[in-house]
C-alpha positions in Angstrom: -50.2 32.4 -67.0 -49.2 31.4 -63.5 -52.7 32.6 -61.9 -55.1 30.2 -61.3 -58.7 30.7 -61.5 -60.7 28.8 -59.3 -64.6 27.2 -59.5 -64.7 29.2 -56.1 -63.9 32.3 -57.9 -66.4 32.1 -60.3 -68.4 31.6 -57.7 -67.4 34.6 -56.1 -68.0 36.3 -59.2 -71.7 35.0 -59.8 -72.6 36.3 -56.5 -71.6 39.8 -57.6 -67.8 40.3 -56.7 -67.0 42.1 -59.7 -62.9 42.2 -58.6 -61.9 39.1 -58.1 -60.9 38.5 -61.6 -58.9 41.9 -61.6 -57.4 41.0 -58.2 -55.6 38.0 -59.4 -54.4 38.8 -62.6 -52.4 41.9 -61.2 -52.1 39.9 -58.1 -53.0 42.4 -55.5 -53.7 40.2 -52.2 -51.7 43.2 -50.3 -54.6 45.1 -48.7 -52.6 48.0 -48.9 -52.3 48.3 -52.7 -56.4 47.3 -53.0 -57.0 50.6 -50.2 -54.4 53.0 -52.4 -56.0 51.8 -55.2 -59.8 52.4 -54.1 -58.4 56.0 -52.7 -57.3 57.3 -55.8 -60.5 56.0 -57.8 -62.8 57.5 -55.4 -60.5 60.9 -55.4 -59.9 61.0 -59.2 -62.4 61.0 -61.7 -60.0 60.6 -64.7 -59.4 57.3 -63.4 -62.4 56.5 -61.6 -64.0 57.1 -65.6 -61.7 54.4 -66.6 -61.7 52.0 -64.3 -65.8 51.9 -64.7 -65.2 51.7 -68.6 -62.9 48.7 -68.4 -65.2 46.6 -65.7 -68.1 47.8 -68.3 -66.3 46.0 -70.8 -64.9 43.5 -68.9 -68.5 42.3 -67.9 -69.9 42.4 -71.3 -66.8 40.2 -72.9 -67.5 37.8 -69.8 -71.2 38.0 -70.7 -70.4 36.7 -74.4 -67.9 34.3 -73.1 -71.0 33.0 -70.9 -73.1 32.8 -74.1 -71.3 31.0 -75.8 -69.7 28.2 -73.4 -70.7 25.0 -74.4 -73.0 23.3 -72.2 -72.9 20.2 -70.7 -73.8 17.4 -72.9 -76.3 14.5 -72.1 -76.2 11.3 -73.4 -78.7 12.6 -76.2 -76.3 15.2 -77.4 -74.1 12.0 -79.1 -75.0 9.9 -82.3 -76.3 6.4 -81.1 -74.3 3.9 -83.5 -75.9 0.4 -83.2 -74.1 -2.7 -83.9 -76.0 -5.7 -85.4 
C-alpha cells in the first residue's frame, strides 16, 4: 500500500476527525469528490445508512486495534540477566 499514514494523522484522528483514514485510502484530496460525496450522503438515506454502518465498524475495529497495541516497554518489562 502506497498510502502513508502519518503520527499527525492519528493525531488528527484522536482529536475526532473521524475521515481522515477513509480520505487516504480512497485518496480523495480533490475537494470536489469529498463535497459530491457529502451531497449524496446527506440526500440519500440508502447510503447515508451505510456509510454510518461502516465508520460504526470501522471505529470499533480501531478501538480493538487500540486495545490491544502493545505498550511501550520500560526497562522493567525485560529479564535482568546478571553476570558474575
Amino acid at each position: 500500500m502506497e498510502t502513508q499514514i502519518s503520527e499527525a494523522d492519528w493525531k488528527r484522528f484522536n482529536r475526532g476527525e473521524k475521515g481522515v483514514f477513509v480520505r487516504k485510502l480512497q485518496g480523495f484530496r480533490e475537494k470536489a469528490k469529498l463535497a459530491a460525496i457529502n451531497q449524496r450522503r446527506q440526500e440519500d438515506a440508502e447510503f447515508r445508512d451505510y456509510v454510518n454502518r461502516y465508520l460504526a465498524q470501522f471505529g470499533v475495529l480501531l478501538e480493538k486495534a487500540e486495545e490491544t497495541r502493545p505498550r511501550r516497554r520500560s526497562q522493567h518489562d525485560f529479564p535482568v540477566i546478571r553476570h558474575g
